[in-house]
C-alpha positions in Angstrom: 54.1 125.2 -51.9 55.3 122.0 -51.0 56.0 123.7 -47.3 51.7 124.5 -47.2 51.3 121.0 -48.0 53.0 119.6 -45.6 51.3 121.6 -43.2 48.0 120.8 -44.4 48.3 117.3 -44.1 49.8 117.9 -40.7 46.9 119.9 -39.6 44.2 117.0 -40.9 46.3 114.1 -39.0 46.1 116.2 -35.5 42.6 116.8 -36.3 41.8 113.5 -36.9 43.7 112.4 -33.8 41.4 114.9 -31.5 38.6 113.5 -33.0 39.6 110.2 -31.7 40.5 111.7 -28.4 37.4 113.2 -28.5 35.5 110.2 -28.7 32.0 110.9 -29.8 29.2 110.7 -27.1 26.5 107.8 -27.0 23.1 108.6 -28.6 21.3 111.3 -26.1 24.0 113.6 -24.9 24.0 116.7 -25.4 25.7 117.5 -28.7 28.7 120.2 -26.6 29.9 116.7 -24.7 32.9 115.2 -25.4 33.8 111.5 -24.2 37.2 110.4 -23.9 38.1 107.2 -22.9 35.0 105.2 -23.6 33.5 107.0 -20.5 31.0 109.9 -20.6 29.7 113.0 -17.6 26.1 112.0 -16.2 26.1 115.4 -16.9 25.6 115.1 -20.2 22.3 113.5 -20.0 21.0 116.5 -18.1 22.6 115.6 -14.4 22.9 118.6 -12.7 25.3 118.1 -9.1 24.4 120.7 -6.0 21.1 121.9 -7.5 18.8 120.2 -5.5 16.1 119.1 -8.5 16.0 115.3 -9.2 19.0 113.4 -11.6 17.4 110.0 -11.6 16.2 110.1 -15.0 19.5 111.7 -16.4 21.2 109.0 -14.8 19.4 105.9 -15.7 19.8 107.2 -19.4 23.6 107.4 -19.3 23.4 103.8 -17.6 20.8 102.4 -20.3 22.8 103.8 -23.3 26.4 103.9 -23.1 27.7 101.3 -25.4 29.9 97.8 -23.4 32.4 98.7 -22.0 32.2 102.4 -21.2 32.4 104.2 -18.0 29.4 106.6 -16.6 31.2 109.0 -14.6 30.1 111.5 -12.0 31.7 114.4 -11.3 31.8 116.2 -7.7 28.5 117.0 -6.5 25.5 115.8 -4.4 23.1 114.0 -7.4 19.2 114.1 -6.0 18.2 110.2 -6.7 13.8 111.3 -6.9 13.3 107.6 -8.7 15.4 104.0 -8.0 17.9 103.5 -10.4 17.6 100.0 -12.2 20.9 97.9 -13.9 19.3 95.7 -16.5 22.8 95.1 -18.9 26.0 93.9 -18.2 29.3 95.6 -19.4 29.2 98.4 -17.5 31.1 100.8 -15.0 30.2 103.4 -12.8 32.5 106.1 -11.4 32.8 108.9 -8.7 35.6 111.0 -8.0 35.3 109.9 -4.2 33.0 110.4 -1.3 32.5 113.6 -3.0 30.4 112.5 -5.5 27.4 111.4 -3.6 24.5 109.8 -4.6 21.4 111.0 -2.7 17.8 110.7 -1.3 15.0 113.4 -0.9 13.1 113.7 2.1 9.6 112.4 2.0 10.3 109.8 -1.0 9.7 105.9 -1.2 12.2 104.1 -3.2 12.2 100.5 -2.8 14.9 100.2 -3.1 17.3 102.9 -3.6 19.7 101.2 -6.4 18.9 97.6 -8.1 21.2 95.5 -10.1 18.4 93.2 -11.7 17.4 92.2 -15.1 14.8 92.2 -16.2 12.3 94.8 -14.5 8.5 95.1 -15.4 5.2 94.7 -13.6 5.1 91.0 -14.0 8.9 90.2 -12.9 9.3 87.6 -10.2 12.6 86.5 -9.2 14.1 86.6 -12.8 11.2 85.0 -14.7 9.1 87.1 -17.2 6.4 86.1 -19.6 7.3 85.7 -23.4 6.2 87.0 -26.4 2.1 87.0 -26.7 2.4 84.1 -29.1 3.6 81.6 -26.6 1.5 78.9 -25.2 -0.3 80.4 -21.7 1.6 80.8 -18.8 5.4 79.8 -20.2 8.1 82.0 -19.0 11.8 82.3 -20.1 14.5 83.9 -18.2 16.7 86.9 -19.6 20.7 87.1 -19.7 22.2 88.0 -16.1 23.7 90.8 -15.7 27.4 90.6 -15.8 30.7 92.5 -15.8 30.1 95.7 -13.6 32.0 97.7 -11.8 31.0 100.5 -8.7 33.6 102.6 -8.1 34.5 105.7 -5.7 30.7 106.8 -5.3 29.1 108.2 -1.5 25.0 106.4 -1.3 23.4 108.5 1.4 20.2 107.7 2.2 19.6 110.0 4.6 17.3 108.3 7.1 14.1 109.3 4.7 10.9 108.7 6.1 8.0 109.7 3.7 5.1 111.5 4.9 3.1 109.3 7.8 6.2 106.8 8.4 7.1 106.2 11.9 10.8 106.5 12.8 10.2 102.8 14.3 8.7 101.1 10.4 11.1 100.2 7.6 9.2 102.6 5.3 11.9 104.6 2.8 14.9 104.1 1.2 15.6 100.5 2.5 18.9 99.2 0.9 21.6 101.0 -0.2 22.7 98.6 -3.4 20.6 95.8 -3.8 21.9 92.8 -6.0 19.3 90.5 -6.8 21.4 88.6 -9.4 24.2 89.1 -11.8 27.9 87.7 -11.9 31.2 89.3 -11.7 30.2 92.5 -9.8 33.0 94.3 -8.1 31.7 97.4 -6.0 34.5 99.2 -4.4 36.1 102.5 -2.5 31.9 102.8 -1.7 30.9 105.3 0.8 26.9 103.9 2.1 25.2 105.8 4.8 21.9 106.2 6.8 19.9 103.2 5.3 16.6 102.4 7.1 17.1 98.6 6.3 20.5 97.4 4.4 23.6 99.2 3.0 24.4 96.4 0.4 21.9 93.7 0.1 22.6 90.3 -2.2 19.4 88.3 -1.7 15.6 87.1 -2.9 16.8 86.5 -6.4 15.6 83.2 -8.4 18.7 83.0 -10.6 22.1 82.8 -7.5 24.2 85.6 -7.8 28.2 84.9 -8.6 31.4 86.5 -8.1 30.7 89.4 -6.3 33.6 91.3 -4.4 32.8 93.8 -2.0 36.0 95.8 -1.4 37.2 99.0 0.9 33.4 99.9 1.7 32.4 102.0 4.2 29.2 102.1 6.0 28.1 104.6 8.8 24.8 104.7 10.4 23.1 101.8 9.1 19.9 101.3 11.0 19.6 97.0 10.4 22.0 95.3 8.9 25.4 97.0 6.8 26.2 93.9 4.6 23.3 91.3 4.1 24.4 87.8 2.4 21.1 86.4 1.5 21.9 84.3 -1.7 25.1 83.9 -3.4 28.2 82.2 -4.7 31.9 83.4 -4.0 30.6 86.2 -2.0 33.9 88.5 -0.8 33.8 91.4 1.7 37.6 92.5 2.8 39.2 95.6 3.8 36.2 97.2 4.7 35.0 99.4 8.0 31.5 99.0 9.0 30.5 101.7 11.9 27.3 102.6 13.7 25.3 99.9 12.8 21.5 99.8 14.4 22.2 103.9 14.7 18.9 105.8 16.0 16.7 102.7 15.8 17.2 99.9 18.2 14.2 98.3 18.3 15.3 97.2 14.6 18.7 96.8 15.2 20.7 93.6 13.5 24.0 92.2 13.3 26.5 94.6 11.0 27.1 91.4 8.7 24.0 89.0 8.6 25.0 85.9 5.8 20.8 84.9 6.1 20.2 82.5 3.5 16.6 83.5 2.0 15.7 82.6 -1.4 12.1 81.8 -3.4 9.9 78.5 -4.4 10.6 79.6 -8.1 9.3 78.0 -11.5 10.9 79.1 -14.7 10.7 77.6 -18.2 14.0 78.6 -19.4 13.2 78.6 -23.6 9.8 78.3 -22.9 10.4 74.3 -22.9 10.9 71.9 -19.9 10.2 73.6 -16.5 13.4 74.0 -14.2 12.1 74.0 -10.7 14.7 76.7 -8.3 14.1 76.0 -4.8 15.7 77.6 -1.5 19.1 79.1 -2.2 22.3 79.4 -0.6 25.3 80.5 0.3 28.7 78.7 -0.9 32.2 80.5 -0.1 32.0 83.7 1.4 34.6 85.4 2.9 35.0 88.3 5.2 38.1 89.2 5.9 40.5 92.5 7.6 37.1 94.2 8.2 36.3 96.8 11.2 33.1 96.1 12.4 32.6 98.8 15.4 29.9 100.4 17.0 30.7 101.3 20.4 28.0 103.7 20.8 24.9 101.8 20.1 23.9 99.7 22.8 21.0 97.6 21.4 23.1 96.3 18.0 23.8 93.3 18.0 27.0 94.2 16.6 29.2 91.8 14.5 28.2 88.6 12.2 25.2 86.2 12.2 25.1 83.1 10.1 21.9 81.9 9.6 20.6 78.9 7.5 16.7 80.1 7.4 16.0 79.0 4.0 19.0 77.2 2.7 22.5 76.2 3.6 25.9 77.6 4.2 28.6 76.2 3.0 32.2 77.0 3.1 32.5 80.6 5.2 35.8 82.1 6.2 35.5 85.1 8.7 38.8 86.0 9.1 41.3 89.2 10.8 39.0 91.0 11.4 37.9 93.1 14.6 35.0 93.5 16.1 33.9 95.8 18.9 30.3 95.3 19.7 28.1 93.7 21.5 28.1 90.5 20.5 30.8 88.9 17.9 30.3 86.0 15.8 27.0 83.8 16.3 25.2 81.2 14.3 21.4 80.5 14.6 18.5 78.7 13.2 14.9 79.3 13.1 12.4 76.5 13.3 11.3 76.3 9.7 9.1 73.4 8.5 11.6 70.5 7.0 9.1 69.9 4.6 9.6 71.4 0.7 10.1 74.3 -0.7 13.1 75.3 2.3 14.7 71.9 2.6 15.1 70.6 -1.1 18.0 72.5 -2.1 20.1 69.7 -4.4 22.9 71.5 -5.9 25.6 69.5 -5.6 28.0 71.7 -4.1 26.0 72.3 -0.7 24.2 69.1 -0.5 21.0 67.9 0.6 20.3 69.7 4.0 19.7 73.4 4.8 22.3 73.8 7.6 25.9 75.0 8.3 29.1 73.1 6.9 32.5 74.2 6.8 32.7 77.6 9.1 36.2 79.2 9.6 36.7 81.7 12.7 40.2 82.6 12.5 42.5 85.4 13.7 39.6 87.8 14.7 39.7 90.2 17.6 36.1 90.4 19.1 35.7 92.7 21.9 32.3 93.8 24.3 32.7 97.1 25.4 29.1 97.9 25.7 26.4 96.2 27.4 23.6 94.9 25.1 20.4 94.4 27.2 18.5 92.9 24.3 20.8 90.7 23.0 23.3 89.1 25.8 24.7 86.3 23.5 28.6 87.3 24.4 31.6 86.9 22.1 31.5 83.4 20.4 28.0 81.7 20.1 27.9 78.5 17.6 25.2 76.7 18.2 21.3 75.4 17.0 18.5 75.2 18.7 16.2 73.4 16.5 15.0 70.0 15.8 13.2 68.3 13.0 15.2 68.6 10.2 15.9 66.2 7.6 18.2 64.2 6.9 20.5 65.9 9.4 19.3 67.1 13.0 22.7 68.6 14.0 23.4 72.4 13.8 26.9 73.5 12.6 29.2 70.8 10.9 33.2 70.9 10.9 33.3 74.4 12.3 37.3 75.5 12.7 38.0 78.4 15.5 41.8 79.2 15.8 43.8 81.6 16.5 41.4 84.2 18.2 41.2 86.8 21.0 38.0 87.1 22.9 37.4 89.8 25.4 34.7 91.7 27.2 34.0 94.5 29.4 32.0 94.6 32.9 28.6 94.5 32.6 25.6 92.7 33.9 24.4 91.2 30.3 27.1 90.0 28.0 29.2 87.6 29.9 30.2 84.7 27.8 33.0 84.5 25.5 32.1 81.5 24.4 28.8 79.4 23.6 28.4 76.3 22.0 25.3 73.7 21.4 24.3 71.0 18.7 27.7 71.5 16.9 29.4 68.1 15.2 33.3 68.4 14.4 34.5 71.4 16.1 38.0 72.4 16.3 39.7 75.1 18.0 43.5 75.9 19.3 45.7 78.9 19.8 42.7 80.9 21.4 43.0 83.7 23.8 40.1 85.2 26.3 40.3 87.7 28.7 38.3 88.8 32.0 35.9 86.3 31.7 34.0 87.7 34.4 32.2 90.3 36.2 33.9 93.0 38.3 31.8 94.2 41.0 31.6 97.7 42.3 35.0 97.3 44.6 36.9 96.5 41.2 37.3 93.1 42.1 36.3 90.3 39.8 33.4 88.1 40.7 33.6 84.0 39.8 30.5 82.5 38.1 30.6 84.6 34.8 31.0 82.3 32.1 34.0 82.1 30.0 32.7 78.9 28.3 29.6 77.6 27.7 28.8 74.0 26.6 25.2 73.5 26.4 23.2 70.6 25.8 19.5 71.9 24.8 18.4 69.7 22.0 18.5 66.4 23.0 18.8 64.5 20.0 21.4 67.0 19.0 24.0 66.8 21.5 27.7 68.1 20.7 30.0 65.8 19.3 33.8 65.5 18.4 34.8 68.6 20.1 38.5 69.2 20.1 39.1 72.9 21.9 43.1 72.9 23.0 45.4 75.0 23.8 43.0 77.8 24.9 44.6 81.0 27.1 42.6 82.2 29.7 43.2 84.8 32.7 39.9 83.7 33.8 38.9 83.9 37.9 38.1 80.5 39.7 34.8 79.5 39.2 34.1 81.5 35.9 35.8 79.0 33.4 33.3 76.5 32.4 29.0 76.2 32.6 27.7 73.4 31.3 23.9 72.9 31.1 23.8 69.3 33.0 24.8 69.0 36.3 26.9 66.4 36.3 30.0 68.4 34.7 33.4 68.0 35.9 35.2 70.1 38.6 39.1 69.8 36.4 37.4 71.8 33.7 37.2 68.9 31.4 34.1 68.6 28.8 30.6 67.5 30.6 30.7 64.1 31.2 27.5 63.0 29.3 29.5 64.4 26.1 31.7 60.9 26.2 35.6 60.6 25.2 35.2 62.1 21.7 35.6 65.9 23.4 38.5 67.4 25.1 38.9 70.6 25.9 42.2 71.7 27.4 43.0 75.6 29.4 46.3 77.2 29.8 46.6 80.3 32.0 47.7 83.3 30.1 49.8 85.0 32.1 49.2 88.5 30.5 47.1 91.2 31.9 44.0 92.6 29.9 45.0 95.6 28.0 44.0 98.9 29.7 45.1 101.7 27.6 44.7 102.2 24.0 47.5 102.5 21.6 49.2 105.7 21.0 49.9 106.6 17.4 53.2 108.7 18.1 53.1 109.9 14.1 52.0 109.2 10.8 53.4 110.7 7.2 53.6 109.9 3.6 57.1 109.0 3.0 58.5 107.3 -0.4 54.3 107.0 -1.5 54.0 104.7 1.6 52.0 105.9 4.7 54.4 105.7 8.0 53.5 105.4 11.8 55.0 104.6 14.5 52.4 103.3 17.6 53.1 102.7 20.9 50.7 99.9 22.9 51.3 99.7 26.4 51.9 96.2 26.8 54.2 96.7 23.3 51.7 94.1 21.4 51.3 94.0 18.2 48.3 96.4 16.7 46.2 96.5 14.2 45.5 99.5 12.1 42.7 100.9 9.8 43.5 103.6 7.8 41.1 105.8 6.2 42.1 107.6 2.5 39.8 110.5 1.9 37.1 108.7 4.1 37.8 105.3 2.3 39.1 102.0 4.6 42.0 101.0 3.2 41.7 97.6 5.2 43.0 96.3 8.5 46.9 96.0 9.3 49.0 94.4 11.5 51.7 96.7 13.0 54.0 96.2 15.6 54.5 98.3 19.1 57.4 101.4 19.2 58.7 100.5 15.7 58.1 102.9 12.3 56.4 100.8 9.6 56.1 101.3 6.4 52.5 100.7 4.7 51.5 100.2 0.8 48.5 101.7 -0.3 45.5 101.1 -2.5 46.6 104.3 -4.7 49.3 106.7 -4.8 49.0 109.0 -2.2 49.0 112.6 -3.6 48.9 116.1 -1.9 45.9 116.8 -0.1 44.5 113.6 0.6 42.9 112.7 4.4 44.3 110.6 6.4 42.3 109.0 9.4 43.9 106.4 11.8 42.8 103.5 14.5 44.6 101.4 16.2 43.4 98.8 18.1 44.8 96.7 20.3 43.6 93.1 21.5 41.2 94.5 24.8 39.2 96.8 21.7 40.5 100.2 22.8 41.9 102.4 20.4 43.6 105.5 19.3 42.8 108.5 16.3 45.3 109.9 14.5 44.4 112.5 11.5 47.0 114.5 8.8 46.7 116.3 5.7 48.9 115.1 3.3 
């Protein structure tokens, strides 16, 4: 008797401990579902993946009703998004099982965009503001919680160049943006596959309300036709072991910059509490960082290739774009456009960015930027700071304390893109350690030609002329004649700053004694050994390389490896059998070498 007993009760605690490993399902799903772990199958809202009808509304169920904290998860399988999907809560996680669960368009829609992380969405919603309750005095608005605490993980967006019925290839019609955050804080998106995007393939921008904390991590982008990565508004903005490839594919006469940090931002009233107005002006952009990204697209000659800072409605502040390489077309560039300096774009007053609109405290450190193709609409070369407008108040200079150390800058033969570097209307520049190669043209007898320039110093704006630039220490292989253009006549023939520029510029060369890289690296072999990824690379003039490896079509980020020695790499995740493994290696020059295993 006692022996039933005892299995009784032994029966009821298992059961009860199922039940709780069970988990019971959030309101909707079907009643067969089980949900362990806090996280429950899109599936069970009525997803079905790889049958070709439309998921959106299965989708943005799970998402609206899983309780904080829980996970929606979607299994394997190509999901038909027939309606955008909208994040209006916080607390909230999404995720794949890889590249292979995969998030797409249907021919012949409009969505606008494809995926929003906004709050709150109805037909009077403007930048964040919505009316209150009918009982409120006449046109008083009050602003709804931010969406916070959300996590993207291991999903494939493809929006499969859509054009609805009567779209031209050349117009933006379709599914612009790949994930569009137009506010929210503490948003992590990450091991992200985004492909064929008319417009964007993650945009943060035209919100009222400035979006915090995001982190963009291991994404991948192929085939974006604008921009891959657009900066627009934001706060501690991060992008960093990411690979960004084809951008401007199939549609040059839209074709942008892979990384455009464009500060746009409304003329916005809100009556937070529906008490005293708070007036939100032109926003900005205060401490982004970019950092061991691949930005490549060899192939498309009309992109404009890497990263574009831009103050067009608001300032930058604070921008570190660092280790990364970039083979393009052009490499890093600043630019302004010739707003009005009257309100709304000039009036931005937080305290952390100031009173003007322009650029402050820009970091160009350790990058490799290559040219390996010619771009005939955009010949702006390797390294262009500079502004060409006037007007502004209270400060008429273009980019402030700029810093640019530690970098290589090459390019290719061609009869476009010929400078390596540009600079105008910067204040408080500072550079050292810098590296260029062929700075010049080679004609059809393979010899090089002088008057390519290898550094630019212009002097268009005349009430913003350069000032305090210190560029020493700068290695150049450049041919006679091709080392320094200046704008004014007058310039020097030892290579010294132009002399209307006064004592507080120097700028110092140092031959570099080392021949332009030729040959790509070799990657000899690569394994899995000890749950570390080894390879052993070979670059002809036994330089250092760096490395991107792909995991199941993922970047793990960019790595520095040395020439005819096995390294030993860490990884994101343990690697287990049957994973992907795809390899570049790159040395300074932009060449590289593939390598591909099975594990």
């Amino acid at each position: 008797m006692k022996k039933v007993q005892i299995l009784v009760m032994l029966g009821c605690i298992l059961g009860a401990a199922y039940a709780i490993a069970a988990q019971s399902c959030p309101r909707g799903a079907t009643p067969q579902c089980n949900c362990p772990n806090s996280t429950v199958p899109v599936t069970c809202y009525g997803a079905v993946p790889d049958d070709g009808g439309g998921d959106s509304a299965a989708i943005q169920q799970a998402i609206n009703r899983v309780p904080d904290g829980w996970t929606v998860f979607f299994p394997a399988g190509v999901y038909v998004i027939d309606q955008g999907l909208y994040m209006e809560r916080s607390n909230i996680n999404l995720l794949g099982e890889g590249i292979q669960s995969e998030l797409k368009t249907p021919q012949r829609t409009s969505l606008e965009p494809f995926t929003v992380l906004s709050m709150p969405r109805n037909e009077t919603y403007q930048f964040g503001c919505v009316p209150v309750p009918p009982s409120a005095p006449p046109g008083t608005y009050v602003y709804n919680n931010t969406p916070r605490n959300i996590t993207i993980e291991k999903l494939a967006f493809n929006g499969d160049f859509n054009q609805p019925d009567g779209c031209p290839v050349t117009e933006d019609c379709g599914p612009l943006n790949g994930i569009w955050i137009l506010q929210g804080e503490d948003i992590t998106i990450r091991d992200v596959l985004l492909k064929q995007f008319s417009r964007e393939g993650i945009t943060i921008a035209l919100g009222s309300v400035i979006p915090k904390n995001i982190l963009l991590q291991r994404i991948r982008t192929q085939s974006i036709r604008r921009t891959a990565v657009y900066f627009g508004l934001g706060e501690n903005l991060r992008l960093e072991d990411s690979s960004l490839e084809d951008e401007g594919s199939g549609w040059p006469e839209h074709s942008s910059v892979a990384i455009d940090v464009e500060v746009e931002g409304g003329d916005v009233e809100c009556h937070f509490g529906g008490v005293l107005p708070e007036h939100i002006h032109g926003g900005y952009v205060y401490n982004s960082t970019i950092k061991n990204t691949l930005i490549i697209s060899p192939t498309s000659e009309e992109s404009r290739g890497g990263v574009n800072f831009t103050p067009a409605q608001g300032p930058i502040r604070k921008a570190l774009f660092q280790g990364n390489v970039v083979v393009n077309s052009t490499g890093v560039t600043t630019a302004g456009y010739p707003y009005p300096a009257d309100p709304p774009y000039d009036d931005v007053r937080d305290p952390r960015v100031g009173d003007s609109r322009l650029i402050r405290e820009l970091d160009i450190s350790q990058n490799w930027i290559s040219n390996l193709h010619t771009s005939a609409v955009y010949p702006w070369g390797n390294m262009s700071v500079q502004f060409e407008y006037t007007g502004y108040a209270p400060d008429a200079y273009g980019p402030n304390d700029v810093r640019f150390n530690d970098n290589t800058l090459t390019f290719f033969p061609n009869s476009d893109n010929y400078r390596n570097m540009r600079f105008s209307a910067v204040r408080n520049l500072s550079g050292t350690n810098n590296k260029t190669f062929r700075p010049y043209i080679v004609n059809t007898s393979g010899d090089p030609q002088a008057g390519s320039e290898n550094f630019v110093w212009n002097k268009t704006v005349t009430s913003a002329a350069p000032t305090n630039m210190q560029i020493t220490n700068t290695l150049d292989n450049g041919w006679p004649g091709s080392r320094l253009a200046c704008d004014d006549p007058s310039h020097l023939p030892e290579w010294y700053f132009c002399s209307l520029t006064g004592k507080s510029n120097q700028l110092t060369w140092i031959d570099n004694g080392a021949d332009t890289p030729t040959q790509p690296p070799i990657i000899r072999f690569a394994d899995v050994w000890a749950e570390r990824l080894v390879v052993n690379i070979e670059e002809p003039n036994r330089q250092p390389v760096r490395l991107m490896i792909y995991k199941n079509g993922i970047p793990e980020g960019l790595k520095t490896v040395p020439s005819s020695a096995n390294t030993y790499i860490s990884l994101s995740r343990k690697p287990i059998r049957g994973d992907f493994f795809e390899l570049k290696a790159f040395n300074e020059n932009g060449w590289f070498g593939d390598y591909s295993f099975l594990y």
